[in-house]
N, C-alpha and C positions, 0 to 999 in steps of 0.2 A: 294502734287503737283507732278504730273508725270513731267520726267525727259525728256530732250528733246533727240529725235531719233538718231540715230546714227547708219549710213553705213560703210559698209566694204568690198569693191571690192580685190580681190583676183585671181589669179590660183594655184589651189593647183593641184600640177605637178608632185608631185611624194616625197619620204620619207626623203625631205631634212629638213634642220634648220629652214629657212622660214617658211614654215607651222607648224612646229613643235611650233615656239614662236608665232607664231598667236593667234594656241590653248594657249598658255597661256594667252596671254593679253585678247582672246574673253573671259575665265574663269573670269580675272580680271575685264573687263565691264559688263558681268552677277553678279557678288558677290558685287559689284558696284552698282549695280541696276538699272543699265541703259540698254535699249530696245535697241537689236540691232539687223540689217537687214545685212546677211551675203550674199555678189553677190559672187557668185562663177564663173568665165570664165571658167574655167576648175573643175573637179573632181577626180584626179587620183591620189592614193596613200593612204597608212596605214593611214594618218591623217587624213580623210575625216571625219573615223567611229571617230574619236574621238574629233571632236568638241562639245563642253561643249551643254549640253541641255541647251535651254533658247536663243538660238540662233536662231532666224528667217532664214534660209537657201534657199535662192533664186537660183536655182543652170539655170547657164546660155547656159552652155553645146556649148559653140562654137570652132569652130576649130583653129582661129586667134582671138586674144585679140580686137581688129578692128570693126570683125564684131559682137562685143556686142553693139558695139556705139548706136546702135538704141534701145534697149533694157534699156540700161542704163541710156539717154534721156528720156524713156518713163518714169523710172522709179522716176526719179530727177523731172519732172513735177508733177506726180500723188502723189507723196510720200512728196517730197521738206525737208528732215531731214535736221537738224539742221547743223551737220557736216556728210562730206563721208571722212573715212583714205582708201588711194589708195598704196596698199605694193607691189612691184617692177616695175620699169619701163615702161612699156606695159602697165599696167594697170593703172598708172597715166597718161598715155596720153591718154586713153580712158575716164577718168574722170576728166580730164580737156577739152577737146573737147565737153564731153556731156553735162558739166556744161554751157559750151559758148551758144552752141547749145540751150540749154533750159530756159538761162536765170531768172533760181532761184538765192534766197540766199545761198544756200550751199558753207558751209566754204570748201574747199579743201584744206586738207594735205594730202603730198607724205611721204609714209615710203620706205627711199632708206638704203639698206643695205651692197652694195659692191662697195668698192672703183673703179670707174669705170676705172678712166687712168690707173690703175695698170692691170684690168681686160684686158684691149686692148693694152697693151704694145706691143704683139709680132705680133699684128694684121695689118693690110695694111692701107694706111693713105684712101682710100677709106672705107673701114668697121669702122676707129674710127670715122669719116665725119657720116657715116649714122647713129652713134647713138649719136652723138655731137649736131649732126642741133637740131632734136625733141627737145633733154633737153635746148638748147637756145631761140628755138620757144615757147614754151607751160610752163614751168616751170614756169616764170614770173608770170604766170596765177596763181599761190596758195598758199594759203593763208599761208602757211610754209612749209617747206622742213625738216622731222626728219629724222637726221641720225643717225646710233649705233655708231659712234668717233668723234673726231674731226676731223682728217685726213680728213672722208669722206663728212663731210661738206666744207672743203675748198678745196680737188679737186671737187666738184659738182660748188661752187660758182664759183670756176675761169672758168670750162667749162662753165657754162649757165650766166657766167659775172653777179650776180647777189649780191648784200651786205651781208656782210656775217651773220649780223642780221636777217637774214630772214631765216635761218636755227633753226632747235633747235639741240641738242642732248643727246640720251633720250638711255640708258642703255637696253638693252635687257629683255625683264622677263625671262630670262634662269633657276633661281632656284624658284623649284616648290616643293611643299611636296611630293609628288610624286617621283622626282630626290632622296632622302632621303631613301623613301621606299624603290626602288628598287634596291637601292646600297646595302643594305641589304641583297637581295636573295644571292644565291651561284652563283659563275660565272659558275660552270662547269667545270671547267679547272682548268686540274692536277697543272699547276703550278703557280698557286693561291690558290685552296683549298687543295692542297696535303700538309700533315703537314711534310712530307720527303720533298718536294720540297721548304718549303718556303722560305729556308735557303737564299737563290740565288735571286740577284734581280732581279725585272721584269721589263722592261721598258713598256711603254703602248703607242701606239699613236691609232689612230681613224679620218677615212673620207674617201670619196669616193676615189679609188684607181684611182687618172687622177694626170695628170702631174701640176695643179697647189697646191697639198697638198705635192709635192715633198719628198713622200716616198723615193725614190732614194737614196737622201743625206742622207735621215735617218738610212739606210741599209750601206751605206759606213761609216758613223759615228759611228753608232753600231759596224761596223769591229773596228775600231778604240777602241772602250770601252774595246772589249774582249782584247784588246791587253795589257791593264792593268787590268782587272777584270774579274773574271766569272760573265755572267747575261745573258737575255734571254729577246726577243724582241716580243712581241704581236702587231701584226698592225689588229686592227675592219675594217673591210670597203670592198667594190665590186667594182668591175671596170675596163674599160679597159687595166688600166697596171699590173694585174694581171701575166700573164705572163711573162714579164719584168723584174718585181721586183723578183720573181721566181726563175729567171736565172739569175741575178743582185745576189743573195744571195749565190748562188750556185759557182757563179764564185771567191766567195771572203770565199768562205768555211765556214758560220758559218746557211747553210740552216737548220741543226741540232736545231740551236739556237734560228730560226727566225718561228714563225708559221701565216698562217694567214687567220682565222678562218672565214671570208666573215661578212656579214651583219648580225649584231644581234640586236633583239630588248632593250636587255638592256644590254648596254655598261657600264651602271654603277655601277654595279658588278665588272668588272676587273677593271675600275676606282679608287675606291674604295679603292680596292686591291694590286694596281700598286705601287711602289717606287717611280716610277718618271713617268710621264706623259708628255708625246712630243709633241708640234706642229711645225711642218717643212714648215709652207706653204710657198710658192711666192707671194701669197696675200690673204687677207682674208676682210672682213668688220668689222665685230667683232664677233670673235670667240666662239661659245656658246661653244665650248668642252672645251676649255682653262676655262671659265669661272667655268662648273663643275666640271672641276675638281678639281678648287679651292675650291669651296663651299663643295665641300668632303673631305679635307683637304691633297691632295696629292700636295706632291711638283711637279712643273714644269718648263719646261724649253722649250723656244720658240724663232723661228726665229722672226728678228725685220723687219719684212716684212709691206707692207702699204694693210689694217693697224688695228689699234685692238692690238697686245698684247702691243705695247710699254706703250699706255695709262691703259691696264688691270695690267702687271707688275709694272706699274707707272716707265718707263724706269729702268728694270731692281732689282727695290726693291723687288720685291717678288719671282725673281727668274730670274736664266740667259737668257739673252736676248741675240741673237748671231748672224752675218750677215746671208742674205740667202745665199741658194745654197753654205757654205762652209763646208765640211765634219767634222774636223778639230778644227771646232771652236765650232760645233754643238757638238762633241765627250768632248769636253772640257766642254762646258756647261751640259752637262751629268754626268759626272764623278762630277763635282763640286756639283751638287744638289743631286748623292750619296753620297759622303763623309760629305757634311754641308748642311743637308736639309732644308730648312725652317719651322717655326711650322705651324701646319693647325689653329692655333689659329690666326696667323697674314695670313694665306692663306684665311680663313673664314672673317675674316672682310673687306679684301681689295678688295672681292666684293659682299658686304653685299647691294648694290644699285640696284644689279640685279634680286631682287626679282619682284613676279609677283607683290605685293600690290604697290612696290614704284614706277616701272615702268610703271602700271596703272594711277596710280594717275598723274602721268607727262603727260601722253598721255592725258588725260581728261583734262588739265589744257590747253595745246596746242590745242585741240578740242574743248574748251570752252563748256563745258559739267561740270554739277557738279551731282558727285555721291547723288542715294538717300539716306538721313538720315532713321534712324529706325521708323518706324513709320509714314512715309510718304508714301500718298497714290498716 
């Protein structure tokens, strides 16, 4: 018995987490064996090439999320699948619109992934109004709400005033065989693979260089370590505040000690590699770096920001958890996860949920979709 259809509206925008855990869960609905039709709004970025074969790729090519509506409508009449998952904002009010519009059964679930009040905190009460109204208007409309925390389900439910049973939340597929492989190559860098250098710890953090991953604090924290320790700070990531953090490093004397190597395809290598690995953000949804680098068994240490590590440390059990934006307390939780690291034995299991199979499987359970058995045709 063939498995019933299943859609998957998207913009893939460029080389971020989103699209990255896409491709895994579309991996996990292809090995599933379930037919899936991928709407793409957009096409731009390294992830495009590496959506899993087996994947129906509709590529919609528009300029605003908006004007797919009609596209999307044709597509929900002609097609009518079973379920459509709609992953980020924009493109679940396109696919709740188009559902209304067209008047199929199509289940609709949203996959919201960033804690939204936190994302608009510093924003003008007019700009939180314009993204507040749509998720009050249109949400009600479907048929669940997945989010990667709890946090993120209950600031969604108080925004769109909605029970908070009508949410689910469903673990990222962040670890993939893949993450495994390529933590294995060489990072390249002297001080990771130099056997002169290993002596010395390395701290690791990773993400786009903008003021919500708050490298800042993590560069004055870092001054803070050297002050008790020799070590040495690797930041992954491109970005506007390049510059900044630059001259943030320099002013506090340890630019010697801090490098920062831009955008790399595999971070997991220095991962891997790392002593300690840092996440500094002001906000996050759930953090798939945090998550890898657990699965690779480095210890961590992360701001208790909304939201994602508190529930990934399980408040603090697997690793220091420390207010945001304090230098101080981040330099503390640093020094504490060098001197008493955690094992990667209990780092590996605490999040052993974030695999692609289990995280699959939940997504199909919420999309009312049952994977095909062997042997069914």
């Amino acid at each position: 018995m063939a498995t019933k259809r299943l859609a998957v509206l998207i913009a893939y925008t460029g080389d971020g987490g989103v699209e990255k855990m896409m491709n895994n869960l579309l991996r996990g609905f292809v090995d599933a064996g379930v037919a899936v039709d991928l709407l793409l709004l957009k096409a731009q970025g390294g992830h495009v090439q590496e959506i899993p074969e087996g994947v129906n790729v509709i590529r919609l090519d528009v300029r605003t999320s908006l004007q797919a509506l009609p596209a999307v409508y044709r597509y929900l009449r002609k097609v009518q699948p079973h379920a459509l998952l709609a992953a980020k904002d924009r493109a679940g009010r396109v696919a709740l619109l188009a559902r209304r519009f067209a008047r199929v059964p199509t289940r609709i679930v949203l996959r919201m992934g960033m804690h939204l009040s936190g994302s608009l905190a510093e924003r003008s009460w007019l700009q939180r109004s314009a993204r507040y109204l749509p998720v009050r208007w249109l949400y009600p409309w479907a048929y669940r709400i997945v989010t990667v925390a709890p946090a993120v389900a209950d600031d969604l439910a108080s925004i769109a005033r909605l029970p908070r049973d009508r949410f689910e939340v469903i673990a990222n597929p962040s670890i993939s065989p893949a993450l495994y492989q390529q933590a294995e190559a060489a990072s390249g860098h002297p001080w990771l693979d130099d056997a002169e250098t290993l002596s010395m710890p390395v701290i690791v953090a990773a993400g786009r260089l903008r003021p919500q991953k708050d490298f800042a604090t993590l560069i004055r924290a870092f001054a803070g370590v050297r002050e008790n320790r020799e070590a040495r700070l690797i930041i992954l990531g491109e970005g506007p505040e390049r510059t900044h953090l630059e001259q943030l490093a320099r002013e506090l004397s340890v630019e010697a000690q801090i490098d920062l190597p831009g955008f790399l395809d595999n971070p997991y290598a220095f991962m891997r590699r790392a002593t300690v690995f840092v996440l500094s953000s002001r906000f996050e949804g759930a953090p798939n770096v945090l998550v890898e680098a657990m699965a690779l068994g480095t210890p961590v240490v992360a701001t208790n920001c909304p939201s994602g590590p508190s529930t990934i440390l399980e408040d603090g059990l697997h690793g220091p958890l420390v207010p945001m934006a304090d230098p101080e307390a981040l330099a503390a939780g640093i020094l504490q996860a060098l001197e008493t690291p955690v094992r990667a034995r209990q780092l590996r299991q605490a999040v052993s949920e974030y695999t692609i199979e289990a995280s699959t499987q939940r997504y199909l359970d919420v999309l009312g979709i049952e994977p095909r058995r062997t042997g069914e045709t």
